[in-house]
Every structure is written in structure tokens, then in C-alpha cells.
N, C-alpha and C positions, 0 to 999 in steps of 0.2 A: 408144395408150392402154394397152397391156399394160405397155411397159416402164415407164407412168408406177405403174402396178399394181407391179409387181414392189418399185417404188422403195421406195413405199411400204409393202411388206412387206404386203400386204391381202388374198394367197389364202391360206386355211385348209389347200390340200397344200405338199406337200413341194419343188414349185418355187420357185427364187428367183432363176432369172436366166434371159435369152436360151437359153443355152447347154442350161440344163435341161428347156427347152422342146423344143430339137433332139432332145436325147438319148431325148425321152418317144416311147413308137411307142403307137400308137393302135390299139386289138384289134378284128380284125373283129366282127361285121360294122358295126362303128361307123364313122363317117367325122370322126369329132372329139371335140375333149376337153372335157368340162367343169370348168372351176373354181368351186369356191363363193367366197363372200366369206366375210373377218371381219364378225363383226358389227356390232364397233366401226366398222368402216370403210364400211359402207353408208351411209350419211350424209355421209362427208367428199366436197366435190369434188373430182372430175380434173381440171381447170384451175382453176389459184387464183393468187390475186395476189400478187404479189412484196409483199415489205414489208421496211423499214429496219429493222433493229436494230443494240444496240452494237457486233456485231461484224463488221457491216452486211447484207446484201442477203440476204435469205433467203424460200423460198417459206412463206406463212401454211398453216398448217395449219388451219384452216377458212372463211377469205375468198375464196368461189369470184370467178373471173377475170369483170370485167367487160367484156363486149362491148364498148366504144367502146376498152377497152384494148388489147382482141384484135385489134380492127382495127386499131387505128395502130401495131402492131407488124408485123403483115401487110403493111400499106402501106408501114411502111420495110424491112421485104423484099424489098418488089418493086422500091422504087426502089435500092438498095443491089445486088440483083443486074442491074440495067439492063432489067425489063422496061418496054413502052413504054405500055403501060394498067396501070390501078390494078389491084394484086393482090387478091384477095376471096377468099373462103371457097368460093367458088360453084368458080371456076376450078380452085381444088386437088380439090372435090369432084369435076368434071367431070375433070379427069384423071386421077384415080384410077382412075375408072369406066372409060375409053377403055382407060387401062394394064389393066384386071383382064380387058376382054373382047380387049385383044391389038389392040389400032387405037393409030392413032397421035395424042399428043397436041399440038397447035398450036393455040397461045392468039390469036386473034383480034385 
């Protein structure tokens, strides 16, 4: 979600890429950073829909992503890397979560 942030150009400091993010050190006794938003951009969605123009295929700048979209793009994920159950939203959650506490993730 950051980097969709960044894409977008939609925190008000001075980062604007992955990189500036690395380079940022965080002052004790803080354990993290805050960004604020643009204003303007508190309202636009982080996932939004593709759409056709004349010079074709471009993300809409305020048509948030429709769920039945989400999924069957998910779904030809899963089938396109060969898993052997329908890929969901749930699964990626779920191994994030295995990956962040350090277990191992094996899809069912």
C-alpha cells in the first residue's frame, strides 16, 4: 500500500520513493514514522479500476477496484502460478501473518 502511496505522490513530507524510506532513521525514543496525507488525496482509493483510454489501459484516478474484480484477478493468480485450491484474499492474509510471526506458510 505504501508504494501505491508513494506512486501516487499523496504524503505531504519529503519521501517519494522506497529508497527514501530506507534512508529515513527514526529518533528515539520513537519506534516508527508518521506520514500525513494530502488532502486532496484522502478521498481517492488505493485500489481502483483499470479503465480503457485512447492511449489505452490506465489506472482511474477515482474508480475504486471492485471486489468481484479483485477476485478474478486473484483467481487467475493462483491458477497461472499452479496452485492447487482457489487463491483468496484470506490465504495471502493468512500468510502474511505466519511470515510476520516467523512460522511457516503451507496453503492447505
Amino acid at each position: 500500500m505504501i508504494v501505491m502511496a508513494l506512486l501516487d505522490n499523496a504524503f505531504r513530507s519529503e519521501v517519494r520513493s522506497i529508497e527514501d524510506i530506507y534512508r529515513t532513521r527514526v529518533q528515539a525514543p520513537r519506534h516508527s514514522l508518521e506520514f500525513k496525507w494530502k488532502q486532496d488525496k484522502l478521498k481517492t482509493p488505493i485500489f481502483r479500476q483499470a479503465e480503457r483510454t485512447p492511449t489505452g489501459i490506465e489506472t482511474s484516478e477515482t474508480e475504486a477496484l471492485r471486489y468481484h474484480t479483485h477476485l478474478y484477478y486473484l483467481q487467475r493468480l493462483g491458477l497461472a502460478t499452479g496452485f492447487l485450491q482457489i487463491l483468496t484474499s484470506y490465504c495471502i492474509r493468512r500468510g502474511s501473518g505466519e511470515a510476520v510471526e516467523g512460522g511457516t506458510c503451507l496453503l492447505n
